[in-house]
C-alpha positions as CSV (number, residue, x, y, z in Angstrom):
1,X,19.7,-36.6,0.7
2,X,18.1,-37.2,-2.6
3,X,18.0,-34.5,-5.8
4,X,14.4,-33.7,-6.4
5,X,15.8,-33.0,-10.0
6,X,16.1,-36.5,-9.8
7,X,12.8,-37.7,-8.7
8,X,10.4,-39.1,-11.5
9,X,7.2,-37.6,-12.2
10,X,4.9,-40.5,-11.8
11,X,1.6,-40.2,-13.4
12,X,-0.9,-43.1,-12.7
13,X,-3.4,-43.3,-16.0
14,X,-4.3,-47.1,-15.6
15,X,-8.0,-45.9,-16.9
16,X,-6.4,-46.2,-20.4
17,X,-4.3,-48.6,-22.6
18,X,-3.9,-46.1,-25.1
19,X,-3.1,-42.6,-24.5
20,X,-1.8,-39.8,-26.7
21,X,1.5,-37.3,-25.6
22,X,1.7,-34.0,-27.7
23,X,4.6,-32.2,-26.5
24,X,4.3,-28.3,-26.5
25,X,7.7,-26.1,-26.8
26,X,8.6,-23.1,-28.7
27,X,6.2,-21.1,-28.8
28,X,7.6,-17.9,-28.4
29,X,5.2,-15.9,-27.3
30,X,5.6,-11.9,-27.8
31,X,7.4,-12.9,-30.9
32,X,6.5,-10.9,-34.0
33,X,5.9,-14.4,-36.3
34,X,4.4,-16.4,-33.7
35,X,1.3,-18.8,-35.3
36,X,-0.9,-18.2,-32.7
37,X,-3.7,-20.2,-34.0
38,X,-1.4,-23.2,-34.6
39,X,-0.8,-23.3,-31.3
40,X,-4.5,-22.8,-29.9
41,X,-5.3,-25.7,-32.5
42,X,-3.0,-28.1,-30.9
43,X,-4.2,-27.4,-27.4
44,X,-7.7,-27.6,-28.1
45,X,-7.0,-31.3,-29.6
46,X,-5.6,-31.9,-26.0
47,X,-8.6,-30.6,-24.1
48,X,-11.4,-32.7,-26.2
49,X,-9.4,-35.9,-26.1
50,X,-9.4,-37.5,-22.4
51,X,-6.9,-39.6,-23.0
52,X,-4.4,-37.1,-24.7
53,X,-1.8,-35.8,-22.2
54,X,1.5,-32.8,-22.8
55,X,4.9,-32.2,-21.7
56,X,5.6,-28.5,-21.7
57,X,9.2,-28.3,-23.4
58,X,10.3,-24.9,-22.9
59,X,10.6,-21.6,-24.7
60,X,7.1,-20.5,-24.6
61,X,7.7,-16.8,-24.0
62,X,10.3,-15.0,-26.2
63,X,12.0,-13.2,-23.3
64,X,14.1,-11.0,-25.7
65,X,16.6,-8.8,-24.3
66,X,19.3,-6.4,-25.8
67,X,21.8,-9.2,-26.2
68,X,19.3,-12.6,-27.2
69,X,19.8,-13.6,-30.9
70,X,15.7,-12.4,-31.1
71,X,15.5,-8.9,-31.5
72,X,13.6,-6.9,-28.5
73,X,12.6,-4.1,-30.5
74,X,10.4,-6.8,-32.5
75,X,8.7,-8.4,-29.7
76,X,5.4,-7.5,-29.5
77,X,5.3,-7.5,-25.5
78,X,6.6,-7.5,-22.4
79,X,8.1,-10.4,-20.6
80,X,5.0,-10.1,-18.1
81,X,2.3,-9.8,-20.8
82,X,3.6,-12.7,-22.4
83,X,3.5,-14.4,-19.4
84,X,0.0,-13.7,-19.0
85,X,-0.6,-15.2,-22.4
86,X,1.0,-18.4,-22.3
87,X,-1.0,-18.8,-18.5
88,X,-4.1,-18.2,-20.3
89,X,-4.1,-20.2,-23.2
90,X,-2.9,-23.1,-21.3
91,X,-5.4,-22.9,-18.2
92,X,-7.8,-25.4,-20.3
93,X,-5.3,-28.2,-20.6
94,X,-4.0,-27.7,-16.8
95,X,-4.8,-30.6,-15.5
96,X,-3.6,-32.5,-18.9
97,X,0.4,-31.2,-18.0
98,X,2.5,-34.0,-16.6
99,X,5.3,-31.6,-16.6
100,X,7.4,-28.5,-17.6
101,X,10.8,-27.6,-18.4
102,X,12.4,-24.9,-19.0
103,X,13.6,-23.1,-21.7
104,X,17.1,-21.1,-23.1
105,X,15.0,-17.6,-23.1
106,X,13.4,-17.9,-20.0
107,X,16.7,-19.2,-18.3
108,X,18.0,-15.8,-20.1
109,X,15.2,-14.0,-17.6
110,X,16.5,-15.9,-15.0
111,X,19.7,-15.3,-15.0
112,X,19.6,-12.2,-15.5
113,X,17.0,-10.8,-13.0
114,X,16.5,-14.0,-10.6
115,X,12.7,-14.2,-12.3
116,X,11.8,-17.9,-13.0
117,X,8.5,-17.8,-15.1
118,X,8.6,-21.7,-16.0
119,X,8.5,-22.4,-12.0
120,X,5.8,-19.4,-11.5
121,X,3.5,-21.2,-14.4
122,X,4.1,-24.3,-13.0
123,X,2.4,-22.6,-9.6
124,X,-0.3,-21.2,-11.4
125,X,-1.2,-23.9,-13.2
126,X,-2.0,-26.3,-10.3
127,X,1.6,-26.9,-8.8
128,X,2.7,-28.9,-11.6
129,X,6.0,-31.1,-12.0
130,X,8.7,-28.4,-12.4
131,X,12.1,-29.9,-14.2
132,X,14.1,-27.1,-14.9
133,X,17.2,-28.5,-16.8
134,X,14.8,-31.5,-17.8
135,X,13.1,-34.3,-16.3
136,X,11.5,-38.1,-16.7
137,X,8.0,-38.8,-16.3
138,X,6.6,-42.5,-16.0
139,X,2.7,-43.1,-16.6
140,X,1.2,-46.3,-15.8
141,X,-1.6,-47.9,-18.2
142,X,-3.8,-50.9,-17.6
143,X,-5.5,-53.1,-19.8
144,X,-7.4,-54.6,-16.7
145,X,-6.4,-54.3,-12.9
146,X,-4.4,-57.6,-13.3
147,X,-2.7,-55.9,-16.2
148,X,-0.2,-53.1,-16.2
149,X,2.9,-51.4,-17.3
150,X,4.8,-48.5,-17.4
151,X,6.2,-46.1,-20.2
152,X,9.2,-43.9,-18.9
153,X,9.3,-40.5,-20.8
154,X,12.7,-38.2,-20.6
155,X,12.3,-35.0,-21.9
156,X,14.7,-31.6,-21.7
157,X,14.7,-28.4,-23.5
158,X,17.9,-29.0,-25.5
159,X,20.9,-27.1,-26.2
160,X,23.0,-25.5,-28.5
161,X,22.9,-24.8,-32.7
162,X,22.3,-27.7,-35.1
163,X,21.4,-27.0,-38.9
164,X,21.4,-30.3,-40.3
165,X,18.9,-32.8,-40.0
166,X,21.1,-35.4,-38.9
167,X,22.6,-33.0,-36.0
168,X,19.3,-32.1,-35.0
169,X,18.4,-36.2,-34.7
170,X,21.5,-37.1,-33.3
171,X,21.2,-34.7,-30.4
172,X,17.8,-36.4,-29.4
173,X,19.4,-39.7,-30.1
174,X,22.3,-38.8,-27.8
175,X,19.5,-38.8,-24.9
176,X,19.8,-42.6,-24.8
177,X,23.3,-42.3,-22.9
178,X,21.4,-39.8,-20.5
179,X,19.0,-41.8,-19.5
180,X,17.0,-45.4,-19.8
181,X,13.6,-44.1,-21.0
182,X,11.2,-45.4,-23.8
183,X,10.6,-42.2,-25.2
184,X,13.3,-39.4,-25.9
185,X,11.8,-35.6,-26.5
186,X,14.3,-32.6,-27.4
187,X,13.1,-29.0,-28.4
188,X,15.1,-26.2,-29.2
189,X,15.7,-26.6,-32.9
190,X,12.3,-25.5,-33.8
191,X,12.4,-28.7,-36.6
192,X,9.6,-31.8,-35.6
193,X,11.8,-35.1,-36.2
194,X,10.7,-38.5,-35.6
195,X,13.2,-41.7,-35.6
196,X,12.9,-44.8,-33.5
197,X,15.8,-47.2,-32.5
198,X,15.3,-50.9,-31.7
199,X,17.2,-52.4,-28.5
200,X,16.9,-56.3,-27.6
201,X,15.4,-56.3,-23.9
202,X,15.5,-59.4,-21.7
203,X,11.7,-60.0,-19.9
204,X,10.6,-58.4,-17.5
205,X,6.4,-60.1,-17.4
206,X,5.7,-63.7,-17.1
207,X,9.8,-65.0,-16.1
208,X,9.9,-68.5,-15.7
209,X,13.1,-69.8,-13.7
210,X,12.3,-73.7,-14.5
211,X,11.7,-73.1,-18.8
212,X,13.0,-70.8,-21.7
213,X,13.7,-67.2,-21.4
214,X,14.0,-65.2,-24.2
215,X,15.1,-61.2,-25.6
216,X,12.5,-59.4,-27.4
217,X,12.8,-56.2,-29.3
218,X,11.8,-53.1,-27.2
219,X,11.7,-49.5,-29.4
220,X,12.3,-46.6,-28.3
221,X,11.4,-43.3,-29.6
222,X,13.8,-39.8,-30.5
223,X,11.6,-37.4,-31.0
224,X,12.4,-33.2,-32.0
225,X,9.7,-31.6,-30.9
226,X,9.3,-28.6,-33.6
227,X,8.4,-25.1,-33.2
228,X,5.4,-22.5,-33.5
229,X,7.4,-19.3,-35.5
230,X,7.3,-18.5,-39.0
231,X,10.2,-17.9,-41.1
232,X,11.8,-14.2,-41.0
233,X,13.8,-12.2,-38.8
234,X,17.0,-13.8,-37.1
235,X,15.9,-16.7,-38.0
236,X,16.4,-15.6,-41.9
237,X,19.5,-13.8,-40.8
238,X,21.4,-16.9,-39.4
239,X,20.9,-18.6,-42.5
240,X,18.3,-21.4,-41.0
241,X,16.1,-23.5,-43.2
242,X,12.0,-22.5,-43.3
243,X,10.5,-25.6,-41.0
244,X,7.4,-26.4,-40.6
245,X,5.1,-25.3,-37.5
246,X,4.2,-28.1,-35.7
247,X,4.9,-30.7,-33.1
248,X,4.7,-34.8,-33.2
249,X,1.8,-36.6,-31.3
250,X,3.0,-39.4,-30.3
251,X,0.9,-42.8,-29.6
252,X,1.3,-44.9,-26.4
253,X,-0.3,-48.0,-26.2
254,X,-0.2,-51.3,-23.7
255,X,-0.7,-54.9,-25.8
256,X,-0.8,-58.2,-24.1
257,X,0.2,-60.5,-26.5
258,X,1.3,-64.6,-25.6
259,X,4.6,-63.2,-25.3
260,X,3.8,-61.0,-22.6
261,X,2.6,-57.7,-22.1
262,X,4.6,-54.8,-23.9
263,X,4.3,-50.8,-24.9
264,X,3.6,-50.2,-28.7
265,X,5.2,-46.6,-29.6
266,X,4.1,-45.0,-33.0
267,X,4.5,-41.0,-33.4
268,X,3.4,-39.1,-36.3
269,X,3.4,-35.6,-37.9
């Protein structure tokens, strides 16, 4: 029998060559520091761009209890209030979700009163690709109907502390052992990071068995996917550097070139 936490989220996009991923995570909703506007900013780019498409990446509510590292007497709901924010501010970029994960404070939720609200958004939302310990996605552009390819996307929430840069990187880096993806995305650390690692790939278009074959150089991206909270609270306490609120949108575009046809990643802040 096969693991449906296995199974790739397959999204067919082939009316683009180009499309834009802005992955969403951490936004801690109830939270006392939460940059609400930053947040509504970054969806509304989504909604009035057709080709622009997210991955949810976990943490949206704050979920505090009296033993999370957030403090519950500072959050400025409940769990189910929250809840009803993070359903309403994404309801305009429903359709625009190619998945969700979950996150470290809703899995606290879960396992402590059996309530999953990653899996109840993902109802609400249109019965969207549910991953909850993380998940690959694969999206098909075209540049004609003759001409296609695929990008293969593996995202998860990530896990445990990191305070340097280079820790934070490497943990996204480390995905690549995970998984065979083009693109890497990691939350958690509430720090946006972009690196990119070349690989030599052998072809996979236009392989001739009577000529020359030859290895081209295929990137792939590592990408941290930053955080909506300003600096304070246990944050502060912990001793963690001020970051920046923001996440990376990331460029996906198909190019056929006399070589063949290949994926031309770029990300930016």
């Amino acid at each position: 029998m096969r693991d449906y936490a296995l199974q790739v989220t397959m999204k067919d996009l082939s009316q683009f060559s180009k499309i834009y991923l802005v992955p969403l995570g951490d936004f801690h909703l109830g939270y006392r520091g939460v940059e609400i506007e930053k947040i509504k900013g970054y969806i509304d780019w989504i909604k009035n761009h057709d080709n622009a498409r997210t991955i949810l990446m976990g943490d949206l509510m704050d979920c505090a209890t009296k033993t999370s590292a957030t403090e519950l007497y500072d959050s400025l709901t409940t769990p189910d209030q929250a809840y009803s924010l993070v359903r309403e501010i994404l309801m305009p970029i429903r359709n625009k979700i190619l998945m969700i994960v979950r996150g470290n404070h809703e899995e606290a939720i879960y396992r402590m009163a059996g309530t999953d609200f990653s899996a109840r958004l993902a109802y609400d939302l249109g019965e969207i690709s549910y991953k909850p310990d993380g998940g690959m996605v694969g999206i098909r552009l075209a540049t004609d109907e003759a001409h296609t390819i695929m990008c293969y996307t593996y995202a998860t929430h990530g896990w445990g502390g990191a305070r340097t840069i280079g820790a934070k990187v490497k943990k996204a880096q480390d995905l690549m052992l995970v998984a065979d993806a083009n693109i890497y995305l990691l939350a958690h650390d509430h720090t946006a990071n972009i690196n990119r690692g070349n690989i030599l790939e052998p072809p996979r278009s236009r392989i001739s068995f009577n000529g020359k074959c030859y290895m081209t150089t295929g990137r792939r991206l590592f990408i941290n996917t930053g955080g909506f909270i300003t600096y304070g609270g246990y944050v502060q306490r912990k001793g963690l550097t001020p970051q920046d609120c923001g996440t990376p949108r990331i460029r996906i575009e198909m190019k056929n070139t006399k070589e063949g046809r290949h994926l031309d990643l770029h990300a930016s802040l």
